[in-house]
LOBA-798905 format. One record per residue (C-alpha): residue number from 0; residue in one letter; chain; z, y, x. Coordinates in steps of 0.001 Angstrom, whole numbers. Each point is the difference from the previous one (the first is absolute). Last residue first. Layout:
REM LOBA-798905
+-----+---------+--------+---------+---------+---------+
! num ! residuo ! cadena !      zz !      yy !      xx !
+-----+---------+--------+---------+---------+---------+
! NUM !       A !      A !       Z !       Y !       X !
...
+-----+---------+--------+---------+---------+---------+
END
This chain:
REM LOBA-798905
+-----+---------+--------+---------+---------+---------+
! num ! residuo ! cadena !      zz !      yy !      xx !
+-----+---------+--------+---------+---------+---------+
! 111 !       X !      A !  -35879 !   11262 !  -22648 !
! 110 !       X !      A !    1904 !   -2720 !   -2061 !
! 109 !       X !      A !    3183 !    2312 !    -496 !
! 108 !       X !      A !   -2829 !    2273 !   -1505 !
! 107 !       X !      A !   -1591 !   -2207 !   -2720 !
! 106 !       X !      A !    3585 !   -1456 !   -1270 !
! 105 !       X !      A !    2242 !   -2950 !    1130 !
! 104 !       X !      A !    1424 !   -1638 !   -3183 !
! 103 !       X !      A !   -1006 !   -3941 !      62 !
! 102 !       X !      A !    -352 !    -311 !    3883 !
! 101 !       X !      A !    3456 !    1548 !     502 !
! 100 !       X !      A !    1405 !   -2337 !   -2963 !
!  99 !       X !      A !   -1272 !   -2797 !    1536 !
!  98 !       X !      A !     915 !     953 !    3204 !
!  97 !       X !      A !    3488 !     453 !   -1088 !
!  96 !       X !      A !     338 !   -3288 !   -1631 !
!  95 !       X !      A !   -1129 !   -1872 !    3015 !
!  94 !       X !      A !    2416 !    1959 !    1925 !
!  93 !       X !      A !    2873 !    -601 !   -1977 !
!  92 !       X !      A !    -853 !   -3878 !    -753 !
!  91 !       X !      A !    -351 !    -539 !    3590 !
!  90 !       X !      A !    2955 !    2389 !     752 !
!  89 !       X !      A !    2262 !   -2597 !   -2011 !
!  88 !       X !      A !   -1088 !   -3132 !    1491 !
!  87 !       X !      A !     -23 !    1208 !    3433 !
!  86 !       X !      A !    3951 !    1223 !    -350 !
!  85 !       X !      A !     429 !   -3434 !   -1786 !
!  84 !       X !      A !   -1294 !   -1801 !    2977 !
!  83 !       X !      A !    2133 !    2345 !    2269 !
!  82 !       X !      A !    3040 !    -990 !   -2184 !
!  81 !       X !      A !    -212 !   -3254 !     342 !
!  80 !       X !      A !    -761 !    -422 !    3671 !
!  79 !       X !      A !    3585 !    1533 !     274 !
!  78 !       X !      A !     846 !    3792 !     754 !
!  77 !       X !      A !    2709 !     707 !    2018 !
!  76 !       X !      A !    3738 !    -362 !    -364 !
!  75 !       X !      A !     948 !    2025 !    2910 !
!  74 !       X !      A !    4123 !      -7 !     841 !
!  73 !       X !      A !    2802 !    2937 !   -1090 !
!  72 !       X !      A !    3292 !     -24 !     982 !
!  71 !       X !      A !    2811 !   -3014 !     659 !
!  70 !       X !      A !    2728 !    1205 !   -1669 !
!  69 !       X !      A !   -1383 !      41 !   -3506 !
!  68 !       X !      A !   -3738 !   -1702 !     583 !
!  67 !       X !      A !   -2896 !    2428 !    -655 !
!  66 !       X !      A !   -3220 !   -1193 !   -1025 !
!  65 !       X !      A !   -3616 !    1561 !    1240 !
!  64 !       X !      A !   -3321 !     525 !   -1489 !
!  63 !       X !      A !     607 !   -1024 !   -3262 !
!  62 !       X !      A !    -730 !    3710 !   -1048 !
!  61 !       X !      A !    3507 !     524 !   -1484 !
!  60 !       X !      A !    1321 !   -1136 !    3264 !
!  59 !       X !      A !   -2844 !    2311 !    1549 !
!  58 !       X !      A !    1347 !    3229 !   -1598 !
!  57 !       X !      A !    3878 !    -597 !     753 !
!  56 !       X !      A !   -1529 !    -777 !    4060 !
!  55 !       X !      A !   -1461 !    3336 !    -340 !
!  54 !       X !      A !    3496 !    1701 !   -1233 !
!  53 !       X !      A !    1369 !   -1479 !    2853 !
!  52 !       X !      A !   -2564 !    1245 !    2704 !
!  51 !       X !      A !     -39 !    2999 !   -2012 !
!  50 !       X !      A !    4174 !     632 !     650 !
!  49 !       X !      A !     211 !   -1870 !    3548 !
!  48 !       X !      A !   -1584 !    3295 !    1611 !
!  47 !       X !      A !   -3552 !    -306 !    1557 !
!  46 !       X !      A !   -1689 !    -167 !    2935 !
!  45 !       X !      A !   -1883 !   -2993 !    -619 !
!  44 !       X !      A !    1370 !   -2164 !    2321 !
!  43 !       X !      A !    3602 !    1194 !    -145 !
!  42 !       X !      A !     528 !    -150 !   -3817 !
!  41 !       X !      A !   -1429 !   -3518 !      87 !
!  40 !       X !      A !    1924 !   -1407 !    2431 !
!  39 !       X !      A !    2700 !    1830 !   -1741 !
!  38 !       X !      A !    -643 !   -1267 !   -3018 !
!  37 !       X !      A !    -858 !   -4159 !    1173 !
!  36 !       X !      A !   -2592 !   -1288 !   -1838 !
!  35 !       X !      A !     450 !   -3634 !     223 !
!  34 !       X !      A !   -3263 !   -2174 !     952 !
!  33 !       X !      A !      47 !   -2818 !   -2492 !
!  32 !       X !      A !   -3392 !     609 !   -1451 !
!  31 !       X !      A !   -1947 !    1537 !    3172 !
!  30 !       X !      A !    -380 !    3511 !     613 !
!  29 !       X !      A !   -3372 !    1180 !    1780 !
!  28 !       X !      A !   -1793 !   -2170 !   -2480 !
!  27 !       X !      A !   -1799 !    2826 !   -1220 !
!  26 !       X !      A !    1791 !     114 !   -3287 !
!  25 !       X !      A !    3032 !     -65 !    1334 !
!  24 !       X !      A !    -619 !    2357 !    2380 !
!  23 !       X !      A !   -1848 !    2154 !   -2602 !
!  22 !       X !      A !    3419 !     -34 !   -2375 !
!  21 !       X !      A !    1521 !    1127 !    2749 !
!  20 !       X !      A !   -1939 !    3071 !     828 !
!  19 !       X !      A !    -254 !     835 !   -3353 !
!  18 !       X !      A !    3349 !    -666 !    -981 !
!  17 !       X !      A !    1030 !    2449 !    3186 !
!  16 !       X !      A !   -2795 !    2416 !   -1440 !
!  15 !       X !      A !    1369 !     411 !   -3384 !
!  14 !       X !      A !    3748 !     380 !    1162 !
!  13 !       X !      A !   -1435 !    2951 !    2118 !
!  12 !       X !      A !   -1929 !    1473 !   -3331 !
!  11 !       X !      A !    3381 !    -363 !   -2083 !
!  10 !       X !      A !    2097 !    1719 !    3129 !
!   9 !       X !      A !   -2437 !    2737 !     859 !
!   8 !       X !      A !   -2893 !     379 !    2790 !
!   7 !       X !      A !    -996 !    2681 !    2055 !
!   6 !       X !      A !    2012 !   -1292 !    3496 !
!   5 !       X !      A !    -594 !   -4159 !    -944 !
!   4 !       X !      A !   -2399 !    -838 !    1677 !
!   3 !       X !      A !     753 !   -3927 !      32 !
!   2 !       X !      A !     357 !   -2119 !    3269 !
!   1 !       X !      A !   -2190 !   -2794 !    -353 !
!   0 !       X !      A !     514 !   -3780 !    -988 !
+-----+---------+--------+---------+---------+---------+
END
């Protein structure tokens, strides 16, 4: 993970990027199901206060992302196979839809 600029930015926006950041290290692989995600290591590593890098690791609990143990912290959950077929699934249908519907409306001068 990178360090954060965080000079310009305020509390709600910081906590944004920290889940951001973490959430993409899951989601990248970067953070393995099982890893623990320690605060301070956390806090330190992205240049942040505990407060958003707690408040980020509320966020992905409610995601899925991540479960937190009472007196043990927070560890990666991941994503299983499962959910990445369903994730396909869905924007399949989304996207197929939405072409449709683009292909159906669009008008003389979106086509020029």
């Amino acid at each position: 993970m990178k360090k954060l600029d965080t000079a310009s930015m305020n509390r709600t926006l910081l906590s944004e990027r920290v889940f951001e950041e973490i959430q993409n290290s899951i989601l990248n692989g970067d953070l393995a199901p099982g890893d623990p995600l320690p605060e301070i290591k956390l806090s330190e590593e992205l240049g942040v206060s505990r407060t958003p890098v707690r408040e980020a690791i509320g966020k992905l609990e409610l995601e899925g992302l991540v479960r937190t143990i009472p007196n043990r912290g927070a560890m990666v959950v991941g994503i299983s196979e499962k959910d990445i077929d369903d994730i396909f699934t869905i924007r399949m249908y989304v996207e197929g839809l939405a072409a449709r519907w683009a292909a159906q409306y669009i008008t003389e001068p979106q086509l020029e």
